[in-house]
N, C-alpha and C positions, 0 to 999 in steps of 0.2 A: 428297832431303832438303834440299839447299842450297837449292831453292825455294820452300821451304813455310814464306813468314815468317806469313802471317798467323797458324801455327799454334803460334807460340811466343811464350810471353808472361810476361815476367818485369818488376817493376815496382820503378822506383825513385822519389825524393820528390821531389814540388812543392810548395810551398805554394801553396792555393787560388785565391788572387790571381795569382800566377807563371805556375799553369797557364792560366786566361782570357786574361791577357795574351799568354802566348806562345802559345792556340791562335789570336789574331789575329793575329799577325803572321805564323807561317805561312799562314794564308790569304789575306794581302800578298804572299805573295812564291811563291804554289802556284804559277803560270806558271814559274817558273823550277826549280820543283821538280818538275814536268812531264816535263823533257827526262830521267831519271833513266829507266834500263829496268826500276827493280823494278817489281811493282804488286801491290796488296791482293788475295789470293784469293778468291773468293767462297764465303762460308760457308751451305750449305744447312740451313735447320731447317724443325720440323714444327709451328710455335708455331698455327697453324690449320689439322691431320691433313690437312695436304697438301704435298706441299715446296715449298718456295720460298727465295728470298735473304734472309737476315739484315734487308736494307739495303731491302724492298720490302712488310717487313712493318710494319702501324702499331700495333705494339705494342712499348712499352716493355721492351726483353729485353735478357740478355745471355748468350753463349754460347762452351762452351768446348768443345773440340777435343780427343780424347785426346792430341795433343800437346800443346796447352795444361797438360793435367793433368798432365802427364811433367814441364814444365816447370819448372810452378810447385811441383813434387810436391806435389801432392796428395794426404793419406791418410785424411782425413776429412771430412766436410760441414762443417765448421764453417770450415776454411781454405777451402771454395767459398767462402763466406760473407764473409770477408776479402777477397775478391778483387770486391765489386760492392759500388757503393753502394747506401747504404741500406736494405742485410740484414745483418741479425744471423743469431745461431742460439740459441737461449733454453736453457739444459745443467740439464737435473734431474733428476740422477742416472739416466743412461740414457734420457734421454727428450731427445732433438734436436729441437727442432723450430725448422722456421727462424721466422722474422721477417721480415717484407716491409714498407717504408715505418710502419715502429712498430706492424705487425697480426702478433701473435704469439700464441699460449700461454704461459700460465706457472702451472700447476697440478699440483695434487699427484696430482689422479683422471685416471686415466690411463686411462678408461674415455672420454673426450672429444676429440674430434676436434681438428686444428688449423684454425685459419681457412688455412692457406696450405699445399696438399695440396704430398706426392710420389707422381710414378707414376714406376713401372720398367717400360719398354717399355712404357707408356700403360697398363700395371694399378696402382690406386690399393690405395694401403697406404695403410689407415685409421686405426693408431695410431704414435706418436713413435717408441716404440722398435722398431718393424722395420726400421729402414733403418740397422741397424748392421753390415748383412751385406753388403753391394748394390755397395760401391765398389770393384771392379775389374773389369778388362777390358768397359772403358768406351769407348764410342765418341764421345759428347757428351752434355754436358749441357747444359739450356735451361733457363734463371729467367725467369719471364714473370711480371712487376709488375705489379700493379692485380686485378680482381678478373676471373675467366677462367672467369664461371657458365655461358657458354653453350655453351663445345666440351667442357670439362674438369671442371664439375658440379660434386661433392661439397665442401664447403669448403673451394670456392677465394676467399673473400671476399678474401682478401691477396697471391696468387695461385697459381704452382704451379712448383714444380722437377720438372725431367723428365729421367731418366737414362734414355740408351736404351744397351743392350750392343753389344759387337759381333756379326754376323751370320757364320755358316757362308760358307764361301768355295768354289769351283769348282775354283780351283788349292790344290794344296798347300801348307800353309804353316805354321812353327812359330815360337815365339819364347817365350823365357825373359829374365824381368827379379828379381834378384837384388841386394839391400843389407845393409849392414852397416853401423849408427850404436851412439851413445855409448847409455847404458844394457842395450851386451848387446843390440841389437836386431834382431834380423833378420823381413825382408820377403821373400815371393818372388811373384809371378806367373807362369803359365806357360798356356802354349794349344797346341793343333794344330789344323787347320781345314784340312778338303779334301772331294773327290765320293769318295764309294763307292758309286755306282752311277749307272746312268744316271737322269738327275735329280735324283740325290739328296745332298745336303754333310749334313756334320754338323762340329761344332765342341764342345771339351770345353775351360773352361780353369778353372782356380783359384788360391784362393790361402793365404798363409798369415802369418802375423804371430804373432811369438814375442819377446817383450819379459823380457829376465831378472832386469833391475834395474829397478826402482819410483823414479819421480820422487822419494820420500816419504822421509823418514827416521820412522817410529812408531817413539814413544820409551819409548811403553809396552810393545810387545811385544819391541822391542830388534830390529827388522828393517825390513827397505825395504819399499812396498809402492806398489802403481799396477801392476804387470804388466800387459803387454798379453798372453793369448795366445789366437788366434780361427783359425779355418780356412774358407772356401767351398769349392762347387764347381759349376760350370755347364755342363747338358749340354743342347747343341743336335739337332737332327736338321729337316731343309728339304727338301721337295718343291718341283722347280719344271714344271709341266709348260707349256702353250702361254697359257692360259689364266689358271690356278689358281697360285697358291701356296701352301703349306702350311709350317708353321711351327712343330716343339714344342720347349717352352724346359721343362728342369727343376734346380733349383736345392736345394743343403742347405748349411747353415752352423752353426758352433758358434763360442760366445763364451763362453769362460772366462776373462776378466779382471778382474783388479781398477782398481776404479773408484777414481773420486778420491776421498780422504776428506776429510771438513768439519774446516774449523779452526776450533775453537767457542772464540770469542770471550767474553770476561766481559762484564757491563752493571750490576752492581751493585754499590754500594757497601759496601766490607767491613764498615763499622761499623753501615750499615741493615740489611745481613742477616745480622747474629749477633746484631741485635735482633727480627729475623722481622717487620719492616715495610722489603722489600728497595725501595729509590729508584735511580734509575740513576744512574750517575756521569756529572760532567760532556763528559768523551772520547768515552762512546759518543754523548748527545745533539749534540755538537758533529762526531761523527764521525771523529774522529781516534784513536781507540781502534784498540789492536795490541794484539795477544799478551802482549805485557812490559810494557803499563798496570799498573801496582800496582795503583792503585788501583780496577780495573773487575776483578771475580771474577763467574763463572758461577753459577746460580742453585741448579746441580744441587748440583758437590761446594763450591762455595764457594772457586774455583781459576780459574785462568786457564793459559796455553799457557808463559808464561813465555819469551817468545823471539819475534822480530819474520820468524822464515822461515817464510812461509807453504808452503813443503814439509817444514813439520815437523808429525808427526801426534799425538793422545795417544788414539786411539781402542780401543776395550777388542776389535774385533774388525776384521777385515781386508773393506773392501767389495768385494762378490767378485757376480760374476756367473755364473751357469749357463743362457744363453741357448740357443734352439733354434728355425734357421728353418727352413721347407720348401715349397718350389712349388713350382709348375707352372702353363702356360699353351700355351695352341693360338690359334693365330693363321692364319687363313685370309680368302685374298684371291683373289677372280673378277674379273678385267677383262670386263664386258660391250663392248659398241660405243659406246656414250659415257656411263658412269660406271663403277664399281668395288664393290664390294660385301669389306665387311670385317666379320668377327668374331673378338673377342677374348672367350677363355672362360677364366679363372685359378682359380686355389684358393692360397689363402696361410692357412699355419699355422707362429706365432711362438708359442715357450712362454720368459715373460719369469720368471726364477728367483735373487731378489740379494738382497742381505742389506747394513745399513748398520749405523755406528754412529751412532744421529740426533743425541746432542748433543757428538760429539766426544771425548769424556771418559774417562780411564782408568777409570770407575768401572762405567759402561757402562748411566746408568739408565734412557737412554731406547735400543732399537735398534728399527729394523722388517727383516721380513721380506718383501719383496714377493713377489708374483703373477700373475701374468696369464695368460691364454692364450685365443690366438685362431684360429679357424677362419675365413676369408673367402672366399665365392664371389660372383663375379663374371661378369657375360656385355654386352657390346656389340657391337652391328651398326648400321652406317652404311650409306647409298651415298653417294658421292661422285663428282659431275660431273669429267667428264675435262679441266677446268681451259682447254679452248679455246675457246668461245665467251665472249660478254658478260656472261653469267649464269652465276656455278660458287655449288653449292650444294653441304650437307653435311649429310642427313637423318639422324637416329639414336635407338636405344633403349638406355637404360642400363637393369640392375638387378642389387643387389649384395644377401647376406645374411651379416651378421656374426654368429657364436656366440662370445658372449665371456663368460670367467670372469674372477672377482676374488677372491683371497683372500691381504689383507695384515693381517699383526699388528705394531699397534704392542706390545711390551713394555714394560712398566717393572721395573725392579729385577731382570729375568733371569725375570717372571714370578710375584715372589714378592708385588707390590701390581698392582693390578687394571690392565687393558692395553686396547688395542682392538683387536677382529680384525673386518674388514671384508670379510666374506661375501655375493657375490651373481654373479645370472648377467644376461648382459645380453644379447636380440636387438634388432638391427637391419634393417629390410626396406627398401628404398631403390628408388624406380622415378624414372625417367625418361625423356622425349622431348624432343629439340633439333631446333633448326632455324638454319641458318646459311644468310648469303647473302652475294655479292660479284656487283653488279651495276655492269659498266660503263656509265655515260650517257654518257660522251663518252671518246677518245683520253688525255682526263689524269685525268677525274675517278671516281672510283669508289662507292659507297653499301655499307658495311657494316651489315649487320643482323641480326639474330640473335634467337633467345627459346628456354628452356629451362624446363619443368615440371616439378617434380618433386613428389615425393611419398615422405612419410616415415614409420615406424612406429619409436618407442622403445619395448621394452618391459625392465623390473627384475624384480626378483625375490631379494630377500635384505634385508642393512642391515647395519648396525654393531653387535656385541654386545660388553659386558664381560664382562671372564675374565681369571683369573688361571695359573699353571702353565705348561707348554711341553710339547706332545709332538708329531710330526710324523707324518704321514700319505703318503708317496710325498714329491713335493718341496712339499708344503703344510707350513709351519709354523704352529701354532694353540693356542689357552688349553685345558688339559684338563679348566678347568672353567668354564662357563659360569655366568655371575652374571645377567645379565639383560639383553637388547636394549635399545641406547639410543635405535634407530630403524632402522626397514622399512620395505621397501617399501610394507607394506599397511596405511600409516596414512600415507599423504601424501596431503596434500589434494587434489591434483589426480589422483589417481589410480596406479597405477605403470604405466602405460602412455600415450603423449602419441603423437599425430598431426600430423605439419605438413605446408607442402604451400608453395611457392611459385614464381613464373611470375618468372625473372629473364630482363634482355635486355639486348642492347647494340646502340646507333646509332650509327654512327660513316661520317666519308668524309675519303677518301684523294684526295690530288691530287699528280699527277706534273708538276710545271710545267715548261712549257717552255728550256732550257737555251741560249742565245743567244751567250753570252760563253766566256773561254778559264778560267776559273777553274773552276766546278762543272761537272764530268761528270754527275751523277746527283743528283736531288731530291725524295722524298717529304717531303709537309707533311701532316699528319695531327688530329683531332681525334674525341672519341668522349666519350660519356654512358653508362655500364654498369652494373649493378648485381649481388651477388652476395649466395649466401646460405649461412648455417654451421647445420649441424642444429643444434637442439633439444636436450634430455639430461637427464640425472639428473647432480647433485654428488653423492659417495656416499663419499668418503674417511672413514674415521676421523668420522662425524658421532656429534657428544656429544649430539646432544638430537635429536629429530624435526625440531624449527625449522631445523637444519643438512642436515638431509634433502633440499636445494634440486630443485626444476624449474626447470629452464629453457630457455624459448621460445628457437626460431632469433635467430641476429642478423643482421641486414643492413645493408648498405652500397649507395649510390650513389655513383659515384664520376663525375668531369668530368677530362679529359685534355687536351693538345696538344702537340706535338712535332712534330720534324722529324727527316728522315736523309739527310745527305748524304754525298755521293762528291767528291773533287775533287781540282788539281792531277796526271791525268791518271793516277787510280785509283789514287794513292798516300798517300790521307787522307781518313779518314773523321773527317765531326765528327756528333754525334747527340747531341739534347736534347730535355728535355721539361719539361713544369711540368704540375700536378695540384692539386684539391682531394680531399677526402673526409667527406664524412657518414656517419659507422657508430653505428649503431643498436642499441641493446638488447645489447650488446658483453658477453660473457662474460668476467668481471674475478674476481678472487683477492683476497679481502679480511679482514682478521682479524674472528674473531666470540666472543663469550663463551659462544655455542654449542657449541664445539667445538675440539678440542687443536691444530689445523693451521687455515690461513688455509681459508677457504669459497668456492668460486666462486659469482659470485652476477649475475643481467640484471640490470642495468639501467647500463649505461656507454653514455653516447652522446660520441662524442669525434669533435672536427675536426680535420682534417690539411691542411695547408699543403704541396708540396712543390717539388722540382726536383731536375734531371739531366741532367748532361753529360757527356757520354765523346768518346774522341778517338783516333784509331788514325792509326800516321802512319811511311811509312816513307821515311825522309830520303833515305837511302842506301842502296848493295848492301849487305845484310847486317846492316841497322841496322833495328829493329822497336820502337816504342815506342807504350804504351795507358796512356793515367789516366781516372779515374773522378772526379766529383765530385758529392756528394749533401747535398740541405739541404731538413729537415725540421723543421716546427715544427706538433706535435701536441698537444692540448688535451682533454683530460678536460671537458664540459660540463655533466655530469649533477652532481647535489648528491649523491654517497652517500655514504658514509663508510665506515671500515674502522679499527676499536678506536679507536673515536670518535673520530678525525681526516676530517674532510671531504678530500674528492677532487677536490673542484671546483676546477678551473683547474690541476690538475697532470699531469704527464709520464706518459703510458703507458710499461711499462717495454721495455728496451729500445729505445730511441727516440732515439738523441743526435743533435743539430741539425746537425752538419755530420759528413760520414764522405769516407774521399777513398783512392782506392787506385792505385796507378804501377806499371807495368814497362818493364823494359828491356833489351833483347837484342841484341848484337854476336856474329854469327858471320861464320869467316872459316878461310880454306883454309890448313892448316899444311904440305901438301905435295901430290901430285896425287890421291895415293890419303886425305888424313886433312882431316877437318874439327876445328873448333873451335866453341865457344859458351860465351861469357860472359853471364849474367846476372841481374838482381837485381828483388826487389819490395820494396815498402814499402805499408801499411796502417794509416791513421791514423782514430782513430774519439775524434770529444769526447767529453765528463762526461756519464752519464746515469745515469738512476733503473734500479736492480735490482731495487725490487718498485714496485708501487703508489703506496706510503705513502712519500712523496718526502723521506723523512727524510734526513739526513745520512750516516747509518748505513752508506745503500743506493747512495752516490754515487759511482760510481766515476768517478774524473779520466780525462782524455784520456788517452791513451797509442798509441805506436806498436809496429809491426811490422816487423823487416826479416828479410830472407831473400835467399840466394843461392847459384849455381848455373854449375860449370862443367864442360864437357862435350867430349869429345874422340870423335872418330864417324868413322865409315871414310862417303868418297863414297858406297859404293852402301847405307848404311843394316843394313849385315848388323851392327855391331856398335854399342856406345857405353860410355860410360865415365865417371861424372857424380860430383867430389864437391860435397855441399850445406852448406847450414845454413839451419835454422831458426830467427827469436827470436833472432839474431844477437847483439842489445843485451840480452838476460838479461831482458825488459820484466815487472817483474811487475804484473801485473794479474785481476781477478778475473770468472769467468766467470758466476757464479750468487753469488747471496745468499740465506738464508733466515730473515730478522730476527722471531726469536720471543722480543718482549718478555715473554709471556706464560709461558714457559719457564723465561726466564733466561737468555737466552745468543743471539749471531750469531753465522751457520753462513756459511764462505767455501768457494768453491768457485773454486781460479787454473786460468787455462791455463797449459799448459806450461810449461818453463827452455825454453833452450837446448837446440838438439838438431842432431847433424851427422854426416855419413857418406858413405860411398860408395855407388855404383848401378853393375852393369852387365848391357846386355841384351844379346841376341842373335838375331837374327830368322834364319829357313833359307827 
């Protein structure tokens, strides 16, 4: 363990400036910081389904180490998120999905892919909220930026986070990780992994999280609320014979917790709306509107929060979830005599089961019920050149079949005035064939090239009906009396059923120059032209009229890259940067409509993106491990749309803020012959950005920072450890999601976390 710095990473603060400056002057003075005997470990990933060095791939990525994740504890996707520039993670209400360079989701139909896939162990999970089961007993994670249509397919327009587990082991092995934090919280992880038979391991581990006390003070129900409590469990079994390997992976998860609740905001002025022509008050247009605005009351009771703590709730029910996931996957791999032949066959079914309160409010007159439930099958086969000659290549067929239900009721008044329930089934049939190349010309220079086809089938089947009442059906909650369809499927113009199809590629070339001087050890200079593309789809949420009924065409992206990776000062620093454009096309945006009670996703956003990237790894000294990140985007809406007749043109995609910058830093050191030590700390600073579309005031959340840190006391040979943390150190309140419904009466906030700190400790056999 004392050698394995590259795998710990804890980050403290620079300012932007501070860090460029001081990554030159280390590279002034790498000669002397040469003669040091630490050196960077080399980190294998699979960012082109083949292994190779972190440092030899030309693709913009960043990747993290189950120590890494230990680290920096990690307990969520969203704190990966934290830790690289220029990702987000976009939070609505159970639906994660990240943000890659300002390409995100943010919608309410949960029936639509994100432009920026996750796969678990290279099987693609096609909607947001499955991957709230996924994060433990992790081997690596790999963020690969820009768009990644041609190894990783399905919309990757933004690009693709890729968690792979850990693998069944030969030798025997056990180990148990165990915490206790503020809120009553307890965490555990646990594995075994060993052969029971000739050739054969198998690995079982799981986990569990039990949160007692709720971020939240609801003041309405006179109790706390936010609970975390979820369980996994993962069961391995591996064949390995001379040849062949064999691989079955099965997984189950339950998610019973409550979610954050909205702090619903007022926007109207007392005296316009006890006159029933409600104006907004001046706070919310200027944005400086809290909870304890007098003067700004909600639209529903005529009320506000009355108090500026955003972990104070007034919601008339508890947001709760009754989540359910379950797969499985067979993974089989032939070594021929010069390539490899692999198929991955999955099945994933998530039944998505939560309940909100939508405007906040003790009165309770808007809630929804959500719904979901998905069936995915999945099948890929590759071969794959054995990576020694000049020419390595990587043939493949994808195709995937989603069976998806929808059945969410908005309520009003408990049922008692008319609601919307939004009823349908939706298939998916997905084919495709790739083709990748890596041709050496010469000793330094190489030729990437690629192209993927695909081909796509949407088909609907349902729509949006009003109805008033409440009675439930299994975990379906619905109107018991049906007043009339406001739109179906089988009244949209273009059909309920859509066909796309597109041939994405990427050119790209690699050159390894030659190294002459005592400064850089190692040099990739890279540049590439790629394109990617996002299905097609039905908008189907809550639509009040037919017109809200939306189609919408694929969106695509070309994208232009260049960067560099180097190694130096005698493999004890690594620096790597890049710069980017982006033309995205016909962009799947979120925009209010008089259509209909919720924002509408609607084609037609074409938006450019400006960007850059620098990161830096660099270990001074024995024992000393430090990494920053620094990212600066500048993204532009170009299309003229509008959204509750405010035009669009020339403003911020959301999630998108122009500079994001993230530090760690880590000192370990020997407290006796048998005991180690580890200090260290991160910090995550992200500018003002837009939370919806409509670049109001409203939606502007200010800069704000992140700190966290972490101390750690571990025996030499790794059999134990012993770690206390904290999160949010500095209390930073800041908000994760917005849901600005002028149309309603009232803004919906949604904060991350307080403060949060505790103990850890593991134990490995």
């Amino acid at each position: 363990m004392a050698q394995n710095y590259i795998n710990f990473s804890k980050k403290i603060h620079m300012s932007p400036a501070r860090l460029l400056m001081t990554a030159s002057v280390f590279a002034l003075i790498a000669p002397e910081v040469a003669l040091s005997q630490v050196q960077l470990e080399e980190v294998v990933v699979t960012a082109q389904k083949r292994n190779q060095s972190l440092q030899d791939v030309g693709i913009t990525m960043s990747a993290f180490t189950r120590s890494d994740l230990s680290e920096l504890n990690v307990g969520d996707t969203q704190e990966i998120a934290a830790n690289i520039a220029n990702v987000q993670v976009n939070y609505g209400f159970g639906q994660n999905a990240f943000n890659i360079r300002g390409m995100g989701i943010n919608e309410f139909s949960a029936n639509l892919d994100s432009p920026v896939a996750v796969h678990l162990d290279e099987v693609y999970m096609s909607k947001n909220f499955m991957t709230s089961l996924i994060l433990f007993d992790i081997e690596r994670v790999e963020a690969l930026k820009g768009p990644q249509g041609t190894l990783f397919g399905r919309n990757t327009t933004g690009g693709s986070i890729n968690f792979y587990t850990r693998r069944p082991t030969e030798e025997l092995e056990a180990g148990v990780t165990v915490g206790y934090g503020n809120y009553k919280t307890f965490k555990g992880e646990a594995y075994v992994s060993g052969s029971i038979g000739d050739g054969v391991a198998a690995r079982l581990s799981g986990m569990v999280e039990d949160q007692s006390d709720g971020y939240y003070q609801n003041s309405t129900l006179n109790t706390d609320e936010g609970r975390a409590k979820k369980y996994a469990l993962r069961g391995q079994l591996q064949w390995t014979g001379d040849t062949t390997n064999i691989l079955g992976s099965f997984h189950y998860g339950k998610d019973n917790s409550e979610l954050a609740p909205y702090e619903g905001i007022g926007i109207f002025t007392p005296e316009s709306f006890a006159a029933g022509a409600p104006e907004f008050c001046a706070a919310y247009l200027d944005g400086s509107v809290t909870g304890s605005t007098a003067n700004c009351i909600r639209g529903t009771d005529g009320s506000n929060p009355g108090d500026d703590d955003p972990y104070t709730s007034q919601g008339n029910i508890i947001h709760k979830a009754n989540n359910t996931s379950i797969g499985g996957v067979v993974r089989i791999e032939h070594d021929f005599e010069n390539m490899a032949l692999t198929s991955i066959t999955a099945v994933e079914y998530f039944e998505r089961d939560q309940v909100e309160s939508s405007d906040g409010t003790p009165g309770g007159i808007i809630n929804v019920n959500w719904y979901q439930k998905i069936t995915q099958y999945s099948q890929e086969l590759r071969l794959t050149s054995s990576g020694d000659g000049m020419w390595n290549y990587i043939v493949g067929a994808y195709y995937e079949h989603d069976d998806y239900t929808n059945a969410d009721y908005l309520s009003v008044a408990g049922g008692l005035a008319p609601g919307f329930f939004t009823s349908f089934e939706q298939d998916v049939d997905a084919i495709a064939v790739f083709f990748h190349n890596d041709i050496a010309v010469s000793d330094n220079i190489s030729i990437i090239a690629g192209a993927r086809y695909t081909w796509e089938k949407t088909t609907i089947d349902g729509g949006t009906f009003i109805g008033t009442g409440f009675e439930s059906d299994g975990p379906i909650d619905r109107p018991d009396t049906i007043l009339f369809a406001s739109a179906i499927s089988d009244d949209i113009d273009s059909g309920n059923s859509r066909k796309d199809e597109d041939v994405s590629f990427k050119l790209g070339i690699e050159w390894h120059p030659e190294m002459s001087g005592n400064t850089f050890d190692d040099m990739l200079v890279y540049a590439s032209v790629s394109t990617g593309f996002r299905s097609g789809g039905f908008n189907a949420a809550f639509a009040g009229s037919q017109d809200a009924f939306t189609t919408l065409d694929p969106e695509n992206i070309i994208a232009y890259e260049t960067g560099f990776k180097s190694t130096l000062a005698g493999n004890t620093m690594q620096i790597n940067g890049a710069v980017f454009r982006y033309d995205f096309r016909d962009g799947h945006i979120n925009v209010d409509s008089e259509t209909a009670p919720v924002p509408i996703t609607i084609n037609a956003a074409n938006i450019e993106t400006w960007g850059a990237e620098f990161d830096i790894h660099w270990l001074p000294a024995e024992g000393f491990d430090i990494k920053a990140g620094l990212g600066w985007l500048d993204s532009e809406i170009k299309s003229d749309i509008s959204s509750g007749g405010t035009s669009l043109k020339g403003f911020s995609p959301v999630n998108a803020p122009e500079w994001s910058f993230n530090s760690q830093v880590r000192y370990e050191f020997s407290v006796s012959d048998d005991f180690m030590m580890s200090v260290a700390g991160n910090v995550s600073w992200r500018d003002e950005q837009y939370l919806e579309s409509v670049n109001a005031p409203s939606n502007l959340e200010d800069s704000y920072w992140l700190v966290g840190a972490r101390a750690t006391l571990f025996s030499e040979d790794d059999s134990w450890s012993v770690a206390v943390w904290g999160k949010n150190l500095t209390n930073t309140e800041y908000r994760s999601y917005v849901n600005d419904l002028p149309g309603f009466g009232w803004l919906l906030n949604i904060y991350g976390p307080p403060r949060t700190y505790g103990v850890t400790a593991s134990f490995n056999f």
